[in-house]
matplotlib code that plots the C-alpha trace (Angstrom):
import matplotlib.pyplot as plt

x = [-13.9, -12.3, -11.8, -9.3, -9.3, -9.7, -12.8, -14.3, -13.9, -15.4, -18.9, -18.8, -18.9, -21.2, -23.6, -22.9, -22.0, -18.4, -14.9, -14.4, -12.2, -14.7, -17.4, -14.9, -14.1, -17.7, -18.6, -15.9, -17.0, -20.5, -19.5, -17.4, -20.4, -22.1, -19.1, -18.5, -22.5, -22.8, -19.9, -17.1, -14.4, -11.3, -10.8, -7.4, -9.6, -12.2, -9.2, -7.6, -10.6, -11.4, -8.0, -6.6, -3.2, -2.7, -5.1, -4.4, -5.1, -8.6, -9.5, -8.7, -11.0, -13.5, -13.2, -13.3, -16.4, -18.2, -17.3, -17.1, -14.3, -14.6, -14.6, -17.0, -19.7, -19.7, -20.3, -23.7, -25.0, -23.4, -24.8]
y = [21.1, 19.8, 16.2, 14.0, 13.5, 9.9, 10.4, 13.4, 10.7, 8.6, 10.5, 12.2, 8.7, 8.0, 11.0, 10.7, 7.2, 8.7, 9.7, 13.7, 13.1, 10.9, 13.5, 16.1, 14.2, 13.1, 17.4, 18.2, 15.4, 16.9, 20.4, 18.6, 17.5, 20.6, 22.3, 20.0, 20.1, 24.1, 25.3, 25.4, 25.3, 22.9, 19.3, 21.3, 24.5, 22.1, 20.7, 23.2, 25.4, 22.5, 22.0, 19.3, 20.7, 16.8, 16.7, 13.2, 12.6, 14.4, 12.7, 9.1, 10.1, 11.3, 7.8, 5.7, 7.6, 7.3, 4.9, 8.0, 10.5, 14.1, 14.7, 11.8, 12.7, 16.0, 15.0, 13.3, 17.3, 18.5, 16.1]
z = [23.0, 25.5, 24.5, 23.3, 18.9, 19.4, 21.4, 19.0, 16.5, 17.9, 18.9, 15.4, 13.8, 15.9, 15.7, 11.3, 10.3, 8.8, 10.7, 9.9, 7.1, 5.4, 5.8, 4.4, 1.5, 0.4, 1.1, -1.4, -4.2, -4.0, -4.3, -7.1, -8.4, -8.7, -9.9, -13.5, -13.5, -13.7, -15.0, -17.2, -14.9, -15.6, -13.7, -12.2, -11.0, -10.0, -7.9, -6.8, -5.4, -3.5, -1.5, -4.1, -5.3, -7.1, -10.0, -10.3, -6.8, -7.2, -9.9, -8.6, -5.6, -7.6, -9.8, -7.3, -5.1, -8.3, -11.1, -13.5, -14.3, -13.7, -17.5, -18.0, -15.3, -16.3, -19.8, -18.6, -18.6, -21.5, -23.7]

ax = plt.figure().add_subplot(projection="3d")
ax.plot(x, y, z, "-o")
ax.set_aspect("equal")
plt.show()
């Protein structure tokens, strides 16, 4: 592109609000989210088909992006 990656950074952030990691990270929670919501997959599938090789690390993420554990949000659709 032709540009340096502290300027792309720069015009992405400003074009979407989020540096490209952020907006990788909150793509992957919401396919995440979909994932626990509509199947039966484990947390560690769930991780791993998304990039994560560190469950742990996955589900810390997940916890803190949004106040629930995998295991618990996904109970929210199986009950």
């Amino acid at each position: 592109a032709c540009m340096s990656k502290d300027y792309f950074i720069k015009i992405f952030r400003q074009e979407l609000g989020v540096t490209p990691v952020q907006f990788i990270i909150n793509d992957k929670l919401m396919k995440a989210k979909l994932m626990l919501a509509s199947t039966n997959l484990t947390i560690k599938e769930i991780a791993y088909s998304l990039g994560y090789s560190d469950t742990s690390y996955f589900i810390r993420l997940f916890k803190k992006r949004h106040k629930l554990s995998p295991l618990q949000y996904r109970k929210l659709f199986n009950d």
